[in-house]
N, C-alpha and C positions, 0 to 999 in steps of 0.2 A: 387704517391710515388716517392723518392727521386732515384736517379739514385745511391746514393751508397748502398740502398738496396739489397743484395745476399744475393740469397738460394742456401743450397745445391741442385743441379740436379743430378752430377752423378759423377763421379769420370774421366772419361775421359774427356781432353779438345780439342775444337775443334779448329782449327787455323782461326778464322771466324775477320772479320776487325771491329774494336772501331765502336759505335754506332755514334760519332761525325761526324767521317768519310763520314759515310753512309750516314746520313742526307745532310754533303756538298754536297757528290756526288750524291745526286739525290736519293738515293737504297733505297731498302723499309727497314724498322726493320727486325731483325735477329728475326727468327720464336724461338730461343730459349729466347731469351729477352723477348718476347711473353708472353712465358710461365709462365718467372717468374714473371713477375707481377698480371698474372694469381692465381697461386701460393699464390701470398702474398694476394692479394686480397681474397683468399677463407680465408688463415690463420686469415685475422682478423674478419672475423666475424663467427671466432669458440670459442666456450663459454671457459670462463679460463680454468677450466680443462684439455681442450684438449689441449690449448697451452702451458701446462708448461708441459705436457707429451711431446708435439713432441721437445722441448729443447732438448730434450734427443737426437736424430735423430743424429744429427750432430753437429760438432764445429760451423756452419756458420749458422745454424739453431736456434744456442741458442741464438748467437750473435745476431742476427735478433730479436727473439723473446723478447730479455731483451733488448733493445734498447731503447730507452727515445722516438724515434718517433714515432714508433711501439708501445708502451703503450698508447703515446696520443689518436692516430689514434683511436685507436680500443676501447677505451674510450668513445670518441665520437661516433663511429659506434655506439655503446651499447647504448649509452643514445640516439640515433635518432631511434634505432631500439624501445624503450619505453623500457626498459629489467628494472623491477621495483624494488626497494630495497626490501633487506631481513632484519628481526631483529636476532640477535646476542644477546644471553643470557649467563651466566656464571650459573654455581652450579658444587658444591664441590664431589670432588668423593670420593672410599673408603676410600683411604689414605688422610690421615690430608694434608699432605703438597704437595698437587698437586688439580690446577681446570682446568675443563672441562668447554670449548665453544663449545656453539652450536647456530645451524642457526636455522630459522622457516619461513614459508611462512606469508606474514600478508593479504593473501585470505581467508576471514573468511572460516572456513570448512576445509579446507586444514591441514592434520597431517605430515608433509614430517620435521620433527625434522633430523638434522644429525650433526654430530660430527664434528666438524671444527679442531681444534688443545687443545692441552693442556700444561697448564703452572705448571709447575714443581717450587718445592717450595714455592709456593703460597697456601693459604688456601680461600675457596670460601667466606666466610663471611666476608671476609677483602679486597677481589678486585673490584675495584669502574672503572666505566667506566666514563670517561673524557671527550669524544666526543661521547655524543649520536648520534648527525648524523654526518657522515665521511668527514673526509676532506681530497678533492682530492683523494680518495678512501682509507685513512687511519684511525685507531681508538687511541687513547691513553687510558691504562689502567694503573692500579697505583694499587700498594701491598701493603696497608696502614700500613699493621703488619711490613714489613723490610722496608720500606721507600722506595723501589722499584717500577721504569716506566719500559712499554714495549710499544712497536709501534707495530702494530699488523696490517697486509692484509689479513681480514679472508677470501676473496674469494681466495688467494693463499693456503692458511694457515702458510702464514712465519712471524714468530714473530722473535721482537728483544728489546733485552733488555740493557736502557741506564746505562752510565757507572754511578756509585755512586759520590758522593760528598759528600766528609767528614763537611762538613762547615754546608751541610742543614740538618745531622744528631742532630743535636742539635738545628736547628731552632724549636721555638714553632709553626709556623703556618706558611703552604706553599700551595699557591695556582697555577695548572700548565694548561697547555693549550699547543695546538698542533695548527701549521699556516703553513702556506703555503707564499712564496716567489715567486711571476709570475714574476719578475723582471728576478734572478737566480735559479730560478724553481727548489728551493730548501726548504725542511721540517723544521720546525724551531720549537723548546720543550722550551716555556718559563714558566717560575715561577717568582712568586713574594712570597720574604720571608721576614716574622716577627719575628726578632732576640727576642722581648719580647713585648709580649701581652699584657701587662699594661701599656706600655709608647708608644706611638709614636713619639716617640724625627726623627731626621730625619737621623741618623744612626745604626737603629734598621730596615729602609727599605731596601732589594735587589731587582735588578733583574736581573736574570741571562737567557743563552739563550744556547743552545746547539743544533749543527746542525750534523745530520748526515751523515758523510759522507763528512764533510765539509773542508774546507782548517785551520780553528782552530784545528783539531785533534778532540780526543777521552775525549775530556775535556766540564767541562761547563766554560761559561765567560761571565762577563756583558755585560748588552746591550750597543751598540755601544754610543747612545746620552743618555745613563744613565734616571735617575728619576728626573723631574724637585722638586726644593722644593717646589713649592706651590701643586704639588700634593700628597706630601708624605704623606699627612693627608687623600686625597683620595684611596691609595693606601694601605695605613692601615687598612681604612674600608670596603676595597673589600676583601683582605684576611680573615680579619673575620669573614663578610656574607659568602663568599665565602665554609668557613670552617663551619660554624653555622647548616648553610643552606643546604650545601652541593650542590653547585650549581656553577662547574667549570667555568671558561669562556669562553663566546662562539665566534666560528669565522665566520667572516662573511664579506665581502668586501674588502678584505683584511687586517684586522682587528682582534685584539684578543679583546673581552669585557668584562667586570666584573661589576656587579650591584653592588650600593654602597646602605646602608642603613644611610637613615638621622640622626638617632638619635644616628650615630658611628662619625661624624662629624660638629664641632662647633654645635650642637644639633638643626642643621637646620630642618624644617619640607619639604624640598622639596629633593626628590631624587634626583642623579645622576649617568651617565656613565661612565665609566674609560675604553679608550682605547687604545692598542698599536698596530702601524704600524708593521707588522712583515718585511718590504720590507727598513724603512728607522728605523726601533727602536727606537720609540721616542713614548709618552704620551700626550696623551691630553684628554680631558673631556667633555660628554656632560650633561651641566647643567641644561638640561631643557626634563623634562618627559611630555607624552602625558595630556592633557585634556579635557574636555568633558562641552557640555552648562548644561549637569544635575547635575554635579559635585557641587553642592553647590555652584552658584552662579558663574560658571567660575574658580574658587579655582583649582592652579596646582595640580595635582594629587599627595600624598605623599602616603609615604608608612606607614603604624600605626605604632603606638610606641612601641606594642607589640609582642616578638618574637616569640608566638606561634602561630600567623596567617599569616603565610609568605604572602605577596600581591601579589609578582609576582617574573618571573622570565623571564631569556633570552630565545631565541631562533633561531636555523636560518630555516627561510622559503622559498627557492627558490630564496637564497646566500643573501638575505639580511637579518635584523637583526632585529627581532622582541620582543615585552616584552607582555607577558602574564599576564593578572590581573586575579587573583585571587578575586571573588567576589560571592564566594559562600553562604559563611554568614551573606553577604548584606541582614539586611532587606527588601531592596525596587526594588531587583532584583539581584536572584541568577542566574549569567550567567559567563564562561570563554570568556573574549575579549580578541583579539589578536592585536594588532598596531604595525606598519609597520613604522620604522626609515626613514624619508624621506630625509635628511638634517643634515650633522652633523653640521655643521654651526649654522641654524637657530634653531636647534631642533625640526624641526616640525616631526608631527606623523598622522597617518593615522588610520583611525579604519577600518581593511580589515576584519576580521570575529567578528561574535558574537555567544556563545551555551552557549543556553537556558539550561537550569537546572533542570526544574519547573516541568518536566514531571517523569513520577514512577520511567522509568528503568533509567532515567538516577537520580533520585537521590539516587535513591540504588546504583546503580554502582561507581556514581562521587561527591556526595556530603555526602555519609559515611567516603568514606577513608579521613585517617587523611593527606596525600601527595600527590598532582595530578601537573604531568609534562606532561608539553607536548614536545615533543623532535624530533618534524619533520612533512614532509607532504611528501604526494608519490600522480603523480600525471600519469597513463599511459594514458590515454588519452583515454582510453572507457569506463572506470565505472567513470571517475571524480575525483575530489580532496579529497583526505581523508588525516584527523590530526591523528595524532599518540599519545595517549595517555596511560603513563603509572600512576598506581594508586599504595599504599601502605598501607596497615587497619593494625594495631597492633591484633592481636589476643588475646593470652594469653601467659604471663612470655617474654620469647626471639622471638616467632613465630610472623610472619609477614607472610600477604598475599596480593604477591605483581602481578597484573596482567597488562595485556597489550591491550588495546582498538585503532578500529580505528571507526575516527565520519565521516561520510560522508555528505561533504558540500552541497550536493543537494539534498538529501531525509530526512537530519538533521537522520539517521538512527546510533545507534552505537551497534558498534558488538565486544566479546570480542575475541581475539586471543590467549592471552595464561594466563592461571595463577598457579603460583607455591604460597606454604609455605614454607618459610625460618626461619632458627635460624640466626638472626643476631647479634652479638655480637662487630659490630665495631662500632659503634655511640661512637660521640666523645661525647655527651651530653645525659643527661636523657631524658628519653620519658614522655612526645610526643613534645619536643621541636627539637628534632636533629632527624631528618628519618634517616632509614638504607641508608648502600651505594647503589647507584645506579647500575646493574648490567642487562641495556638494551640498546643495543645501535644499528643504524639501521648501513647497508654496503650495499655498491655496489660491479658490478663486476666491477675489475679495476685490471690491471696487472704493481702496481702503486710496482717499487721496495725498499726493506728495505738494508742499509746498515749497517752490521754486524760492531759491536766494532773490534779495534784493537786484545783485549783481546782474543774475540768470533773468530774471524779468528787465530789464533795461537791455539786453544785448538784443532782446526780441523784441521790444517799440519801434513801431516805425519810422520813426526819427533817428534813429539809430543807424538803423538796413539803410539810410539815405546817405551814412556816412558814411556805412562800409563799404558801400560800394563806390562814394569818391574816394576814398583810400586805397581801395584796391587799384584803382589805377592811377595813382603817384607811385614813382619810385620810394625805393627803402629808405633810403636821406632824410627825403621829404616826409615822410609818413613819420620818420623820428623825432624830426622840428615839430611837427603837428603836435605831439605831446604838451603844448606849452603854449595851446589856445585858448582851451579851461580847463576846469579842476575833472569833466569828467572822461575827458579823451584818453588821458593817461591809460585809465583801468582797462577802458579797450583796446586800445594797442597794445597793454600788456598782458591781456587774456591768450591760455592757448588757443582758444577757439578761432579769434581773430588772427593769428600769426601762422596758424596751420593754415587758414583760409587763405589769406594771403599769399602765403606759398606755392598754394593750388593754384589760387587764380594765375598768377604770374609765371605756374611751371607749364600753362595751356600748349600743347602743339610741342613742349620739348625744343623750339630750333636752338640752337648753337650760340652764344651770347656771347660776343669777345671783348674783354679789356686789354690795354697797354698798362704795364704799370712801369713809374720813371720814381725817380729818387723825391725822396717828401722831405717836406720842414722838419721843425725840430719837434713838434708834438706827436708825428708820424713817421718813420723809418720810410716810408713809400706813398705814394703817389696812386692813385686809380682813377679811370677815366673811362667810357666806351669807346671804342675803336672808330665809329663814324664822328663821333664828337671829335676826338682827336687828331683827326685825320684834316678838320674843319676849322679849328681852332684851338690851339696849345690852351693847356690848363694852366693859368699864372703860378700855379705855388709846384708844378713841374720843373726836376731838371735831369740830366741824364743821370742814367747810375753809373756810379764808379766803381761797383765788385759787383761777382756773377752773382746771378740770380736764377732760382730752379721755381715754378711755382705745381701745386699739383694742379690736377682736376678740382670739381669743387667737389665736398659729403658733406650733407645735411647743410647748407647752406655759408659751409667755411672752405676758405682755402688755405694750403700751407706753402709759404715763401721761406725760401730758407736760402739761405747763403753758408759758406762755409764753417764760421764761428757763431753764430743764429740761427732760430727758427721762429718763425711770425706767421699765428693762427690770427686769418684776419676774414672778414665778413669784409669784402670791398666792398660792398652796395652805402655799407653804414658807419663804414670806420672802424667798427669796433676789431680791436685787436690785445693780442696778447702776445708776451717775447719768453721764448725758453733760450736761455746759455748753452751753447753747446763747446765749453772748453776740453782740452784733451790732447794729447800729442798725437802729433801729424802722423802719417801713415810710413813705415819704412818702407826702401824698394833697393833692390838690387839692381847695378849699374844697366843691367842689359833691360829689366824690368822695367825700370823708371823712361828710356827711351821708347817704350811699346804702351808706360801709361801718359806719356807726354802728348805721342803722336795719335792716341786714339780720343783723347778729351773734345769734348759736344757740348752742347746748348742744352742737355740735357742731364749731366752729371754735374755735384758741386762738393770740391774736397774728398776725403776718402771716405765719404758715409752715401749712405744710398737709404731716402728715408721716404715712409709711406706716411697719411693718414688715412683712418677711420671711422668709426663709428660704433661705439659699446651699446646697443641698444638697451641693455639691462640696467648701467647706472645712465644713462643719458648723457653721454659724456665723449667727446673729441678724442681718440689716442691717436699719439704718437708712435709708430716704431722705427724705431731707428737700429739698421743695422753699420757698424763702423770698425772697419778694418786697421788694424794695428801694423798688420805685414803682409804684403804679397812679393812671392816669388814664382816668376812662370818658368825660370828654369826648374826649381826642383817641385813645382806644383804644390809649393807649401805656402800655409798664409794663415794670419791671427786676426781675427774676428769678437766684437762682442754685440749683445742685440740688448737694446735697453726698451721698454716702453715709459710713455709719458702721457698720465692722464691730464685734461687741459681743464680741471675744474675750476673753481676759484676759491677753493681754499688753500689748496696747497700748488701751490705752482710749480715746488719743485719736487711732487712727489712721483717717485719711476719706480719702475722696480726691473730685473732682468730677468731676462726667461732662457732658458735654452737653447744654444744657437742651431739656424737651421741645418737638417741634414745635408745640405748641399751651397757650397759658396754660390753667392747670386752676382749676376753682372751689375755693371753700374748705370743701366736703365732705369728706370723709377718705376714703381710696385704700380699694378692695375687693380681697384678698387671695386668689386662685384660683390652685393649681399652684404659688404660688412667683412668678407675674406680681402686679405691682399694677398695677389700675386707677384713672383719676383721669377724670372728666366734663369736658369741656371749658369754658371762661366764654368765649361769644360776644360779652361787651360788651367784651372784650379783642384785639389783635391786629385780623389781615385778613380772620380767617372769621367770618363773623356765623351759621354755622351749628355745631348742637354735634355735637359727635363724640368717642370716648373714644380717649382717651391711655391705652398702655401700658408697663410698663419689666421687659422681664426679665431680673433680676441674674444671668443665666450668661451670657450675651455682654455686660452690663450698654449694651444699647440701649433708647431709645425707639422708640413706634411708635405709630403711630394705627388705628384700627377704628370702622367707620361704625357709628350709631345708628338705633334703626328709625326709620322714616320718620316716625312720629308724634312720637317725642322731639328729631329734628335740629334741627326747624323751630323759629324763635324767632322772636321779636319783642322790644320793647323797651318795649311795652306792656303784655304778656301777666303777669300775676300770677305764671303758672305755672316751679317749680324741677325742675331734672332731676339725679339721681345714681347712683352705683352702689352696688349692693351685690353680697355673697355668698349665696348662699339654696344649702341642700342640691350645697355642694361646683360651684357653678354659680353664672359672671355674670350679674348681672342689672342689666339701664336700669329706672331708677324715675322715672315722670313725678308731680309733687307739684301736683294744680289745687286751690287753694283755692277757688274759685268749686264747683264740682261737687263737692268734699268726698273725694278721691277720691287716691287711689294706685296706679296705670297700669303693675304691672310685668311686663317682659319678660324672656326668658330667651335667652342664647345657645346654642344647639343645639349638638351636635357639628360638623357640617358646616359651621356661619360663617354660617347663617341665624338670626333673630329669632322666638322667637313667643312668646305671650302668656301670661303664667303665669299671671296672678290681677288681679281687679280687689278691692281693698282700701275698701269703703267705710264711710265717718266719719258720715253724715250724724247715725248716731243715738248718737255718743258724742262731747258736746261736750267733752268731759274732752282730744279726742283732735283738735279743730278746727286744718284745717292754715289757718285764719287767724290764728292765735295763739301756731301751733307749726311744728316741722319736727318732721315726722314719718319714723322712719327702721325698717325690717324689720329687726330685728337676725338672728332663725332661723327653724326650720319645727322643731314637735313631730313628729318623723318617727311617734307611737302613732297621733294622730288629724287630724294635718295642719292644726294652727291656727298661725299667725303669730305671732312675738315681736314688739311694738312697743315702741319706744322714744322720747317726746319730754324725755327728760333728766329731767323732772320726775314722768314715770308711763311704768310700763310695765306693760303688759297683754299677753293670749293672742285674740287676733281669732279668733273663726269665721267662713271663706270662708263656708260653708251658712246659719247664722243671721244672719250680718253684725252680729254684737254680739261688745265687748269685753268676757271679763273680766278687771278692774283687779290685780294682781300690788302693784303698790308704787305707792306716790305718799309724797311727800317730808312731808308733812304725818301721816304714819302712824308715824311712826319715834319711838322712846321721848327724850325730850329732858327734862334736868336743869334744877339751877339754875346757873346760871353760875360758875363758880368762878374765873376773872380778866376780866379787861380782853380778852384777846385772844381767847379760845376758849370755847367751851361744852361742858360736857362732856358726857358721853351714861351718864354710868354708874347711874343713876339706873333702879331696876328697871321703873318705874310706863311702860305701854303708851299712858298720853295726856298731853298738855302743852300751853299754852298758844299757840295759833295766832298771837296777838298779838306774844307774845314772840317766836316764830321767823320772824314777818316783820318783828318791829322788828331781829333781828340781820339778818337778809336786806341790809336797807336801809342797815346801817351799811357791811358788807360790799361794795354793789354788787347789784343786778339782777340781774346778768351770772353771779354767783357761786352755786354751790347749794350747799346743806349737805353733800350726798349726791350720789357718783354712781354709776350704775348700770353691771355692769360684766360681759360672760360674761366665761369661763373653764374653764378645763381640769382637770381634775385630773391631776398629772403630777410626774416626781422632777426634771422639766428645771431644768439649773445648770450655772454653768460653773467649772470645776476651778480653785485659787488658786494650782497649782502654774504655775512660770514650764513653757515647753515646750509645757505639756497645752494646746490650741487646740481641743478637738471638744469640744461637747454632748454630755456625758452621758447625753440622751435626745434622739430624734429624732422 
């Protein structure tokens, strides 16, 4: 160890003479200098764990511990000691937008799984590992859904995430890779990007490079000696495969590499190399692939012309650079070769392993699955060399089973380590031409450090935590004005981290949030307000509405207001909104029909469509479905229907597409929103089932489905008073049976296990304010403090006691502050005075319609959810 190595000893200093001294004068070392080399010597070879606890110790402890020579060191110890890599897996946890890493032993036998770290905003099906084996003890992962990299030390657990680039937001195709610098012993994130995948002209290529931590900043920048033009055509065809294939580039001698496929370039038959010096950034090529005397006569070895049997791919073996042939559905021998780059110069190659195929298990195990990688070798030096093989089978629909094998080179024995089932939904291509993402990749211990973004270091100053947390308690409005205090508030309010947080902070306890929303100016279609505010004092730019209004619940912090020719996705907290068209011709009804849809119309139904939101947790994205009926007839039980979805990005506003219509006509209650599934109740006086049953549609395979009803809601008649629908109640579907006769609300809950049972019986008898012969009555929530009921019949809503079976009244539309009229068209509300004239606002009632209320009652979220105006940006700002 180096003489400026210091540990903390003790807090006293002794007045003892310089070690230089000592050695002039003849004296032996100071018995405390002893020590601490002592000292340092035990610290390095204590397993990571212990040493990013003892950081904690002291200032000169840490200092020691995170030192660039102290990491080497003890690196090296670790690999002399044999200490043999671990695999590192991904899978997605409860929540959509967060995955979980974990480690495994690859001793076959061995169950010791544990939790490494978790990435936040990330969904598992979309993050692709980059470096299956680590470089320099680091991994690269990539968020294929927001275009997001992270660098990740799973034996630390510290991740870090690179800063974005607006430029490669719009690239068609980017292929990136993680190197290393022994020159400047420095980490280096390069990519290469394809501005457009059908030309390769030679300024549609980039390469860009970004170093952490680097003397360039917080930015990326081309490579220093740029992209020669004669390999721009190579460099096209690597991104491609690259992307096809899904087969990053690997590093290896200092060296980043990318397999090129011949028949992406002058439609040569012979493969090539593409690689970059990460130490001087420059390109070169090797033209020349391994060969074999079986090979048909000597014939360089190419890759087939066809993209469904990938030949081979890279790898590195013990820091050099190897290519894997794929020859499993060789006739004349199914074996995996391995060859060994000997010469970038001459091209020569080595044939270092060969596995045989030909026997049961392994062609059950390696010549089934439709994807076999091999992604490394571990070698500790008592059981031998083993290859690390990870395999991928298509099962059935989205499900993949993808496991993990190791072959041992000297008893040719293979054993499997780990395998899961997955839903993968990110392949950029149809199957079985494009595998799922890769999500295995091997680590060592290495106490190899990440430098944190500019951005990531300012979120965590103290000055900072002083803001968020007065942020946190301002509303959504206010927290949006704030933007335009200084220049650095912006980037924090627009971070996910802070918008997620916020939403937490503000989602505390779950209670019930009610707005009114009234008719808005001209920059807004509507109005919004909190329900005690309004109660208190009319909002001045309020006035009544003049056509019906249906609003949902809130998902992910948006609501959908729709009216019968509109729909308006709107974040009331913040304003932000958006408007779909919804043109089309009206609904036909036959004479008897149209009298049985006249007298059943509600506060709850608008025009002849019945429309849900959602949430796609895969592209980050608001859909719409909208089902909208062309014809109902309840004499002959016939009717024309079509079902459109609408994503609500911000590129394309009007882009829908249609699916399927559901198996069973749905009534005109409005979809209950669970997990991301919408529900709709079935209408028995429609179609061939006279019995109801609920209809489902989940937007990630975007199918319908049905699911039985409890036995007391199925049953119908055509006599029977009684309505049935669904709602949401506490994160959980629920069948609502509506008997006006009995006064009464009958709801059920669906269990985890696909059973029914009974939540609550809701009774009316003693609040005729709340008569389900006069009204539909709908549970909008549950006060998770005291467990009372939100009720809703458009025109009041009140807090139900299960225990006392009494409402108290919240709002009734007759409570609301009302002006003097100030036009022809509208009433305004800016009037301070708490009472008004009852006469007056049922003579505007009347002028309006029946059907129309002044006021409707509305939950909602409080939340920063919006969607970005830039072209490109397509993900919700808040999830």
């Amino acid at each position: 160890m180096t003489t400026g190595m210091m540990v903390c000893n003790s807090e006293k200093k002794t007045n003892v003479m310089p070690s230089s001294k000592r050695r002039k004068a003849g004296m032996p070392s100071c018995r405390a200098s002893v020590a601490e080399d002592i000292v340092t010597e035990v610290l390095l070879r204590l397993p990571i764990k212990s040493v990013v606890r003892f950081r904690a110790v002291c200032r000169s402890w840490a200092k020691l511990l995170s030192s660039e020579e102290f990491c080497r060191l003890h690196r090296a110890i670790t690999k002399a000691a044999g200490v043999s890599f671990k695999l590192m897996y991904f899978s997605p946890t409860l929540k959509f937008d967060a995955t979980a890493a974990y480690s495994c032993s690859l001793s076959p036998g061995r169950r010791d799984n544990q939790l490494l770290f978790t990435l936040d905003h990330a969904h598992g099906s979309w993050v692709e590992v980059l470096t299956p084996a680590p470089c320099h003890g680091l991994n690269l992962l990539c968020d294929a859904r927001a275009k997001a990299y992270y660098i990740c030390n799973a034996a630390t657990r510290a991740v870090a995430r690179l800063p974005p680039s607006r430029d490669a937001a719009a690239a068609h195709m980017i292929s990136t890779g993680l190197g290393f610098d022994a020159h400047t012993r420095e980490y280096k994130v390069v990519r290469l990007i394809d501005w457009n995948c059908r030309s390769h002209a030679q300024d549609t290529i980039r390469c860009e490079v970004y170093t952490p931590g680097g003397k360039h900043g917080d930015c990326w920048r081309p490579a220093a000696r740029g992209l020669p033009f004669v390999l721009r055509r190579y460099a096209a065809s690597a991104v491609y495969n690259a992307k096809e294939k899904r087969l990053p580039p690997v590093f290896a001698n200092g060296f980043l590499h990318w397999l090129i496929q011949p028949y992406h370039v002058f439609e040569r038959t012979r493969g090539a190399i593409l690689y970059f010096s990460v130490t001087e950034e420059i390109f070169r090529c090797v033209r020349k692939l391994p060969t074999r005397a079986s090979d048909f006569g000597q014939k360089p070895f190419h890759l087939p012309f066809a993209p469904q049997t990938p030949a081979g791919h890279l790898v590195e073996m013990d820091n050099q650079l190897c290519l894997v042939r794929d020859l499993r559905n060789d006739p004349y021998r199914s074996t995996l070769e391995i060859w060994r780059l000997l010469d970038y110069s001459s091209g020569d190659w080595s044939l270092d392993h060969q596995i045989d195929l030909s026997g049961h298990i392994m062609k059950r195990e390696l010549r089934e699955p439709q994807f076999v990688r091999i992604i490394g070798s571990i070698d500790n030096g008592r059981s031998g060399k083993k290859i690390i093989i990870t395999t991928c089978k298509h099962k059935v629909h989205e499900k993949f089973e993808k496991r993990v094998h190791t072959y041992d080179l000297s008893t040719e024995a293979l054993y499997t380590i780990l395998s899961v089932t997955e839903t993968s939904k990110s392949t950029y291509g149809s199957f079985p031409y494009t595998p799922p993402a890769s999500g295995f990749s091997l680590f060592e211990d290495c106490l190899a450090p990440l430098h944190k973004t500019d951005e990531e270091l300012d979120l965590l100053s103290t000055p900072v935590k002083v803001v968020k947390e007065i942020l946190f308690r301002l509303p959504a409005k206010s927290v949006i004005q704030s933007k335009l205090i200084c220049n650095q508030w912006p980037r924090l309010i627009k971070s996910e981290s802070f918008t997620q947080s916020y939403f937490e902070h503000k989602d505390i306890g779950r209670r019930p949030k009610l707005m009114l929303v009234g008719k808005g100016t001209r920059r807004s279609a509507f109005c919004f307000a909190p329900l005690d505010t309004w109660l208190s004092e009319a909002p001045a730019h309020c006035a009544l509405l003049d056509t019906k209004v249906v609003c949902s619940k809130p998902c992910h912090g948006m609501n959908l207001v729709s009216t019968a020719t509109n729909d308006y996705l709107y974040n009331p907290g913040t304003g932000f909104h958006r408007v779909y068209g919804n043109p089309g011709p009206q609904m036909h009804l036959q004479l008897g029909s149209q009298r049985v849809y006249e007298a059943e119309q509600h506060a709850f139904a608008v025009g002849s469509k019945n429309i849900g939101l959602t949430f796609d947790p895969l592209s980050s994205e608001h859909v719409i479905v909208e089902i909208v009926y062309r014809q109902k007839n309840f004499d002959s039980r016939q009717y024309m229907s079509v079902c459109v979805l609408r994503w609500c990005n911000s590129e394309e506003f009007c882009r829908q597409y249609s699916v399927p219509l559901p198996p069973l006509p749905v009534n005109d209650m409005p979809p209950a929103n669970v997990g991301g599934v919408l529900y709709w109740m079935s209408d028995p006086r429609l179609g061939q089932s006279r019995e109801r049953a609920i209809v489902s549609f989940d937007i990630a395979p975007k199918l319908f489905d049905t699911i039985p009803c409890p036995s007391c809601i199925a049953v119908w008649s055509n006599t029977s008073p009684c309505r049935a629908f669904v709602v949401e109640l506490q994160g959980a579907l629920c069948a609502v049976l509506s008997d006006p006769v009995a006064n009464s609300l009958d709801v059920w809950r669906l269990e985890a296990g696909g059973g029914w049972d009974r939540a609550c019986l809701i009774c009316l008898e003693a609040s005729p304010g709340y008569s389900l012969g006069k009204n539909v009555v709908v549970p909008l929530a549950v006060d998770p403090e005291d467990g009372r009921i939100l009720l809703n019949t458009g025109r009041k809503v009140g807090l139900y006691d299960p225990v006392k079976q009494t409402i108290q009244n919240l709002y009734s539309f007759d409570q609301v502050p009302l002006a003097a009229s100030q036009g022809s068209h509208c009433t305004s509300l800016s009037d301070n005075s708490t009472t008004f004239s009852q006469g007056r606002l049922m003579g505007e009632m009347n002028r309006l319609g029946s059907e129309i209320l002044p006021f409707v009652p509305m939950l909602y979220e409080e939340s920063l959810a919006c969607y970005p105006c830039e072209r490109g940006a397509r993900r919700l700002l808040l999830r």
